[in-house]
Each structure stands twice: as C-alpha cells, then as structure tokens.
MDTraj code that builds the backbone (N, CA, C; nanometers):
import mdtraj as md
import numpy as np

residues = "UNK UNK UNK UNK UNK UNK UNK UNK UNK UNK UNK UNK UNK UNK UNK UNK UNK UNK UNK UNK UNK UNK UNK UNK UNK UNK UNK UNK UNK UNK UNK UNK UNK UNK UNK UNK UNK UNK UNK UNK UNK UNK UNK UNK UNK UNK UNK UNK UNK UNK UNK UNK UNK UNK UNK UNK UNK UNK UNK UNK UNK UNK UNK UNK UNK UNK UNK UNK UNK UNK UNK UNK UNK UNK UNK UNK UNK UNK UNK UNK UNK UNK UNK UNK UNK UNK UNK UNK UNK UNK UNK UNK UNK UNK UNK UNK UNK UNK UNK UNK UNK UNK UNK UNK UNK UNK UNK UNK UNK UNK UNK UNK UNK UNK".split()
xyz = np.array([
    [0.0820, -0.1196, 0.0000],
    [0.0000, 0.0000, 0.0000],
    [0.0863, 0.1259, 0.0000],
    [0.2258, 0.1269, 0.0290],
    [0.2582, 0.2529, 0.1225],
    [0.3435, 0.2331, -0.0719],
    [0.4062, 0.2087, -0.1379],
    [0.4357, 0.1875, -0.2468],
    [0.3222, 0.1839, -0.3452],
    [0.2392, 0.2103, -0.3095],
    [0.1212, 0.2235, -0.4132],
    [0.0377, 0.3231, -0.4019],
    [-0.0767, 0.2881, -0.3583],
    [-0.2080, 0.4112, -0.3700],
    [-0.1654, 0.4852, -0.2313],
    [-0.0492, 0.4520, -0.1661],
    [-0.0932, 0.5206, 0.0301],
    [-0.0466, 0.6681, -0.0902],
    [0.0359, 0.7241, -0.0777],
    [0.0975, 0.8651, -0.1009],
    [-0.0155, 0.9168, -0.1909],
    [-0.0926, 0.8402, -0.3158],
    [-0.1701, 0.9340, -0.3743],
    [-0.2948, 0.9569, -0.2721],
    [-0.3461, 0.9453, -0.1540],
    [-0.4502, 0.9761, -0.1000],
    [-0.3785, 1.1978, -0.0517],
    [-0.2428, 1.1976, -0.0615],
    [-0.2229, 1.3817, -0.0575],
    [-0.1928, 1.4778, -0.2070],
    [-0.1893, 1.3457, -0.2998],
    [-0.1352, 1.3951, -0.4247],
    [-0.2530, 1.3961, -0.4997],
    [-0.3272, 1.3251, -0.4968],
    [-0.4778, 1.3677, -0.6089],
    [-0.5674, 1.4760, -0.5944],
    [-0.5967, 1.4978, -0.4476],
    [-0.6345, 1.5947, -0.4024],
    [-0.5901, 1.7420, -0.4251],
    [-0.4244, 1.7286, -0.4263],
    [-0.3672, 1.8523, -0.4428],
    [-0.3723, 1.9165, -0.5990],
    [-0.4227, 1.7968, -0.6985],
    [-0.4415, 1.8713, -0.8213],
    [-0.6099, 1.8778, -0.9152],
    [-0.6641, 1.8366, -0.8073],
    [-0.8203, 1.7938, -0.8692],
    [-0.9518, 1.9184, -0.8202],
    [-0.8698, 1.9991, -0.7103],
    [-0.9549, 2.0903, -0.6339],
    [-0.9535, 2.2264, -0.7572],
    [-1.0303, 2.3134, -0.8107],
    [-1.0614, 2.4240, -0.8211],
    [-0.9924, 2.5439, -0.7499],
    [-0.8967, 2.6358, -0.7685],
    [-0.8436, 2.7469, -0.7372],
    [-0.9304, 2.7942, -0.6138],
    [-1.0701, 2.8068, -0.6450],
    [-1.1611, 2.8710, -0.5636],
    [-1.1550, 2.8080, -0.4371],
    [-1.1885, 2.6579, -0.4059],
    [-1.2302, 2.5450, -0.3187],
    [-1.0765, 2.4551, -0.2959],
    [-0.9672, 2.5176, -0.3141],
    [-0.8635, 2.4670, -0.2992],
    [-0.8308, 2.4052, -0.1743],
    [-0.7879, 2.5267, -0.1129],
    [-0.7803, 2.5106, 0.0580],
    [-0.8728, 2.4631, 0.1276],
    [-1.0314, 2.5116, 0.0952],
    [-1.1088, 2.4097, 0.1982],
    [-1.1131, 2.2616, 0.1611],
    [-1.0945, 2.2540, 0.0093],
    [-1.0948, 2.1344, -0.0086],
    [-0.9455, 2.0253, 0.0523],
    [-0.8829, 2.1365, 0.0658],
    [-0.7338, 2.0292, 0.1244],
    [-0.7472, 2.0501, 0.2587],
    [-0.8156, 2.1082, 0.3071],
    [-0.8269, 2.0624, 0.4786],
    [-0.9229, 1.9899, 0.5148],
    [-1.0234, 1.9267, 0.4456],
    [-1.1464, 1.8511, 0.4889],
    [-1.0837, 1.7361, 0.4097],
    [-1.0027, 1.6944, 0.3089],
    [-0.9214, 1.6003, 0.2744],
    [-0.8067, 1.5517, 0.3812],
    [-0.7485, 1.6388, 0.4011],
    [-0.6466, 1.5839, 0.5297],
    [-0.6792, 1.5470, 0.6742],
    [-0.8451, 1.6107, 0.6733],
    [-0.9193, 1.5510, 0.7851],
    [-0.9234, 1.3979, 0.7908],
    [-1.0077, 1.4157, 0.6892],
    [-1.0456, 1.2852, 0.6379],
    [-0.9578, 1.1638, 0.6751],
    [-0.8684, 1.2007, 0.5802],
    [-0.7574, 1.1161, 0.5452],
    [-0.6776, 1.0886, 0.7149],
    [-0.6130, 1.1851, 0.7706],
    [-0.6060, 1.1548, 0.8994],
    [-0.7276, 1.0335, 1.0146],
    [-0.8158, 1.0884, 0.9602],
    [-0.9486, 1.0395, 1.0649],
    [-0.8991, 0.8722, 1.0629],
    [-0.9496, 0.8836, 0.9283],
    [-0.9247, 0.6911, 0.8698],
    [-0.8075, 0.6446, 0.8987],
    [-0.6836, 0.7081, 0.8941],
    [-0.5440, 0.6622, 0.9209],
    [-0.5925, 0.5968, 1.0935],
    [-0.6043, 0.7036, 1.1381],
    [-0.6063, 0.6729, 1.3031],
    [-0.7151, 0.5148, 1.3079],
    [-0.8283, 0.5519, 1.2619],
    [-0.9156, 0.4255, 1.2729],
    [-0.8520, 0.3139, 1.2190],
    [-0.8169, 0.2634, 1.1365],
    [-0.7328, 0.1493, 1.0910],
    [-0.5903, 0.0898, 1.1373],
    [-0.5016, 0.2179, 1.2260],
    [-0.4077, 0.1803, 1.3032],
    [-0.4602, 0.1368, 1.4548],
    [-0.5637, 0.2098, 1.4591],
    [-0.6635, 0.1399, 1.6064],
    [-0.7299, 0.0107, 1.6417],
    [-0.7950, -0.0091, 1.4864],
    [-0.8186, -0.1297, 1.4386],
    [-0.7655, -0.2522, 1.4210],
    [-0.6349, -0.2243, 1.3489],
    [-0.5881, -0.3743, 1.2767],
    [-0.5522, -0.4217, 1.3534],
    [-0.4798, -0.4330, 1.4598],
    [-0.4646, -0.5522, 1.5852],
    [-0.6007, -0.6661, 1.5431],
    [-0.7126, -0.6152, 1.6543],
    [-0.7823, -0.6584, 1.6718],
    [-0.8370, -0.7284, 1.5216],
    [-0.8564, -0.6584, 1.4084],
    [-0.8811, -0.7338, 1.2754],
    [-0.7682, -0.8369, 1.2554],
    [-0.6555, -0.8437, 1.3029],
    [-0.5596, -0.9184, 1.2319],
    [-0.5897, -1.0456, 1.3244],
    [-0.6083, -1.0420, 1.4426],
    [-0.6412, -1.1977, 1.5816],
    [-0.7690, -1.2232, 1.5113],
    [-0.8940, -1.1371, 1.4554],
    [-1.0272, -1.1949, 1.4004],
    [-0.9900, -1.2775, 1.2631],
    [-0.9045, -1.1588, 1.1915],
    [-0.9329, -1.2300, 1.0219],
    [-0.8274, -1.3579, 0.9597],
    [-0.6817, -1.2955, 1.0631],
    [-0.6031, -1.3691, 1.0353],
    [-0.5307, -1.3024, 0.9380],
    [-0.5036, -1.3853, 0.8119],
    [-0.4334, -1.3288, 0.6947],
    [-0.5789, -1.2990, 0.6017],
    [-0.6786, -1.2996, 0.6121],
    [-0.8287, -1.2188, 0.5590],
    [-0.7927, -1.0891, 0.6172],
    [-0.7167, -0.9969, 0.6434],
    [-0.7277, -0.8836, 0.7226],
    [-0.6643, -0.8189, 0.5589],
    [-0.5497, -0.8878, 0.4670],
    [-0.4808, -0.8671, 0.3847],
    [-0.5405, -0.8436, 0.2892],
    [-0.6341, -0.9677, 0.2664],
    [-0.7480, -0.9634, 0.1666],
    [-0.8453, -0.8469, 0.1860],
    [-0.8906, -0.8202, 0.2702],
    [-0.9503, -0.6860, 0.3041],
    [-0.8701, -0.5916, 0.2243],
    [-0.7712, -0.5534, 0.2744],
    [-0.7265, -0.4204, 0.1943],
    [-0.6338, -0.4235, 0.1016],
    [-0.6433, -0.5489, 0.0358],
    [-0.5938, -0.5690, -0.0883],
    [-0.7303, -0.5446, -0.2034],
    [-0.8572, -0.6077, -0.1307],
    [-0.9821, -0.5759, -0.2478],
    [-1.0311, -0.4176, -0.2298],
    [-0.9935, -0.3255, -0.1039],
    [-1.0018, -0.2131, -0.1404],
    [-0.9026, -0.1284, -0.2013],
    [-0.7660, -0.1532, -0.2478],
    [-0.7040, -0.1578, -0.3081],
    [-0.7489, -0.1514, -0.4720],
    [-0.8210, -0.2657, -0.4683],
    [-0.9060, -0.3225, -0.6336],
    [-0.9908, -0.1959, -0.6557],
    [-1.0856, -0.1853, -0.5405],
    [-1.1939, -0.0738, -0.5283],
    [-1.1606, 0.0516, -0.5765],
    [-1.0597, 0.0899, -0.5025],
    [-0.9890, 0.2204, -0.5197],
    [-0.9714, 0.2830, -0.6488],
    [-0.9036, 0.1312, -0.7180],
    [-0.8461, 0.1363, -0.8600],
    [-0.8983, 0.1354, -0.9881],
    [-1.0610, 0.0850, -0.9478],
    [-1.1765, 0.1531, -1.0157],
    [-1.2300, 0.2139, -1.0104],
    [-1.2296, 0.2880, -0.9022],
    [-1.2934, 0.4309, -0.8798],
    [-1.2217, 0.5120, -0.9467],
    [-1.1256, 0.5413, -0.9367],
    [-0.9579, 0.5988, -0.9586],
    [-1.0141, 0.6035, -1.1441],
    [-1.0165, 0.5145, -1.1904],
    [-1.0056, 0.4772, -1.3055],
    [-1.1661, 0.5550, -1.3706],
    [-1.2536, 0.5431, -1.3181],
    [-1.4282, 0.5996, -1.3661],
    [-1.3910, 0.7175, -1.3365],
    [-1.3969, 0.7706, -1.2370],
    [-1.4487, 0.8746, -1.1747],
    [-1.3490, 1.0127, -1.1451],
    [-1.2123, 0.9933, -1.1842],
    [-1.0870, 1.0502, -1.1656],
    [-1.0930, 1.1307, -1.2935],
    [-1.0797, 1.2432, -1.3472],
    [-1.0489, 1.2920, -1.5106],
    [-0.8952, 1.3008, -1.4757],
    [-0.8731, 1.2809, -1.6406],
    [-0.6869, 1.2871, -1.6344],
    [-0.6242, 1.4357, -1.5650],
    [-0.5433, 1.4608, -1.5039],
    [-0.5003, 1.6085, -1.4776],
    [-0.3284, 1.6628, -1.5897],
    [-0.2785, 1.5685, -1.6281],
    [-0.2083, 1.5592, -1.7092],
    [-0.2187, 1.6663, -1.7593],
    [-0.0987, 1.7685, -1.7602],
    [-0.1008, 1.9261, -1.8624],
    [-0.2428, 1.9972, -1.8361],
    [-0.2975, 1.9888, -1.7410],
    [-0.3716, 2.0603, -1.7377],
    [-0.3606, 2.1743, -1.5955],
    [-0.3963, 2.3218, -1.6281],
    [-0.3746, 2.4384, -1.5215],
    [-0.4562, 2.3725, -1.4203],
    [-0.4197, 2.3977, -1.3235],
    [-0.5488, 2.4672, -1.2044],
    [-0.6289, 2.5408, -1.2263],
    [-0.6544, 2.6196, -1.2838],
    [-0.7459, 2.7018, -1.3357],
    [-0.8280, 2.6406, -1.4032],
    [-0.8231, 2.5702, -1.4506],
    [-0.8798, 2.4794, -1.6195],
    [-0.9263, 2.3694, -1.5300],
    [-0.9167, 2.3193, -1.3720],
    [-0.9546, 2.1953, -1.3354],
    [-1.1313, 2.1729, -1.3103],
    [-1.1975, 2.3378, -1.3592],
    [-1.3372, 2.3029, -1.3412],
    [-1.3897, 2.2399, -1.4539],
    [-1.3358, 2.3259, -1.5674],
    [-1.3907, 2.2670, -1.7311],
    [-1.3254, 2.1458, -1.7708],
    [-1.2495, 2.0800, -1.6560],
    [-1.2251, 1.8916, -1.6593],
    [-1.3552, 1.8435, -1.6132],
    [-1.3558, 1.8575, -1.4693],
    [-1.4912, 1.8252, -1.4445],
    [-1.6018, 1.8631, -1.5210],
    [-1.6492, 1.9568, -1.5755],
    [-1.8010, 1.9432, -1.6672],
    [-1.7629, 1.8552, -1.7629],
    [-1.6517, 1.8265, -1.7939],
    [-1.6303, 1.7203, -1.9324],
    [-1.6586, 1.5855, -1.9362],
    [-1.6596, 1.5580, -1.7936],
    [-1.6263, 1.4001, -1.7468],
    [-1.7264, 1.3989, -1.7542],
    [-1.7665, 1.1962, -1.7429],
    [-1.8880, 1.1376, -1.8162],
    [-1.9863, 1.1578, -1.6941],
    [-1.9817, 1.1870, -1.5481],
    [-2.0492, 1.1274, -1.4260],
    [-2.0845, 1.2613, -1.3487],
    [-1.9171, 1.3457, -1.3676],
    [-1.9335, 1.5131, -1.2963],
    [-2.0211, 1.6160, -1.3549],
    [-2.0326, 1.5953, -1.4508],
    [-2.0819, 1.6974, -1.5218],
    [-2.2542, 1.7250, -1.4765],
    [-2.2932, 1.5868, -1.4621],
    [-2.4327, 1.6064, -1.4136],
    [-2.4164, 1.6636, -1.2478],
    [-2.3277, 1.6657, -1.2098],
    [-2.3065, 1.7601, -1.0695],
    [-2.2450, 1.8469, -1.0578],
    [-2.1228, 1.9041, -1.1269],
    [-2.1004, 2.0676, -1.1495],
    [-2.1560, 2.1494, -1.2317],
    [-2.2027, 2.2597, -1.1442],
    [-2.3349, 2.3350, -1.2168],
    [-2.2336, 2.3818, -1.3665],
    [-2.3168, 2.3971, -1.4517],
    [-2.2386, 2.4714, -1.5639],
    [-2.2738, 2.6319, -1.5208],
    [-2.1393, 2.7256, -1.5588],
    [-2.1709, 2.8898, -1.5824],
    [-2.2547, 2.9176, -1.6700],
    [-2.2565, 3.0795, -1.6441],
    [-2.3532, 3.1049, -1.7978],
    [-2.2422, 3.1175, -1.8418],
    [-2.2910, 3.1543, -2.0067],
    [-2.1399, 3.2125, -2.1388],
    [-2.1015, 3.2769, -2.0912],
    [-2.1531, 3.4130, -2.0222],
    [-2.0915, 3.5360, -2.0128],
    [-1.9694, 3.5430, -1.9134],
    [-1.9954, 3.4652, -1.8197],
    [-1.8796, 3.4613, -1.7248],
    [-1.7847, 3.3340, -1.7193],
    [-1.8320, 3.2579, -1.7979],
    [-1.7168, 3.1672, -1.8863],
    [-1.6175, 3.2157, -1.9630],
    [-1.6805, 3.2834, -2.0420],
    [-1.6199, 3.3761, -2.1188],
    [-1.5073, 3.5100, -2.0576],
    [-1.5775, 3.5318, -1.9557],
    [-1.4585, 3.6068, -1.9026],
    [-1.3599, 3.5643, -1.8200],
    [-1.3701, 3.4515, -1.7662],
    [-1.3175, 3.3002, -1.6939],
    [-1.1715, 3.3129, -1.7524],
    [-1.2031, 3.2776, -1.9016],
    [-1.1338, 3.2368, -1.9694],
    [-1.0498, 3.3687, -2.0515],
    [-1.1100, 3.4593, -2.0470],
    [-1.0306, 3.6010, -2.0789],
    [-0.9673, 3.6678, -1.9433],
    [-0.9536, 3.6239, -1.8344],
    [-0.8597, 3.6917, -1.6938],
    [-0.7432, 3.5649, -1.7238],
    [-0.7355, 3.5181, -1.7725],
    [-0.6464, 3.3467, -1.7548],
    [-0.4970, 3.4204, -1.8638],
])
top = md.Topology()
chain = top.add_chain()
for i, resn in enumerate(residues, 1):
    res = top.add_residue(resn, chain, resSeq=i)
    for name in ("N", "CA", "C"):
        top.add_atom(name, md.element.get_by_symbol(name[0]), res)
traj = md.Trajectory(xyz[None], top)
C-alpha cells in the first residue's frame, strides 16, 4: 500500500480541487484522510487476531476498489492548469451532471482573466 495508492490519498487531491475550493478542499481532505489513518491503526490488531491473513485480503480488495474508482471517476489532470480543473470536471462522463455549468458570459470572461 505505502508503495502504491498510500501517497496518492495527498497527491490527487492537491491537483483535482478548483483554485476557488482549494484550501477548503485540502483541509477537509487531510481531515479525512487523517481520521481513517487513526481508525485502521486502532483497528488492525484486533482485525488481524479476528481475520487472520483475511485482514490482507480486506485491503488488498479495497485496493481493487480504489483502482476503479480511480479509473471511472478521476479525469486525467495531465497538462492541465489549475485554473482549467473546473472545465475537466463538466467534461467528465459522471461530474458533469453535478457541477453546475456557468452562464457564457462569465465563462467567457473566466477564460479572458487566464
């Protein structure tokens, strides 16, 4: 994990947020992300005497999970500004029906302050 998906749970975040929603979005992410750290280091004892080596399998299939989510629901960020990370999201096949679209007019000027 710590060679795989652990490090992108501070690195996806840091390029997928909107200029606007940046910062709140990276402190309710590092909440997060903290919260669960603590619960699962609190946890796995006790999961590892219940599951055994099923404790592995556990977070090896969320691992799997991850990696299809990752894969649907993620748009590429590749060469793309921060600025430009909202008009990723309206593009994508799933976001778009949940980020409101602008009108023209202030799209348009969006894209003329840039």
């Amino acid at each position: 994990f710590g060679w795989s998906w652990g490090p992108l749970g501070w690195t996806v975040p840091s390029e997928i947020f909107a200029l606007e929603t940046r910062s709140a979005g990276q402190a309710i992410t590092v909440s997060v992300n903290l919260f669960f750290t603590f619960a699962v280091a609190q946890g796995f004892l006790s999961l590892l005497c219940s599951f055994e080596y099923g404790i592995f399998l556990l977070f090896t299939s969320w691992i799997g999970i991850m990696t299809v989510f990752v894969y649907l629901f993620l748009p590429e960020t590749k060469g793309v500004p921060i600025e430009e990370m909202v008009f990723q999201w309206r593009k994508h096949w799933f976001w778009k029906k949940i980020v409101p679209c602008m009108e023209e007019g202030v799209q348009l000027r969006m894209i003329a302050d840039l």
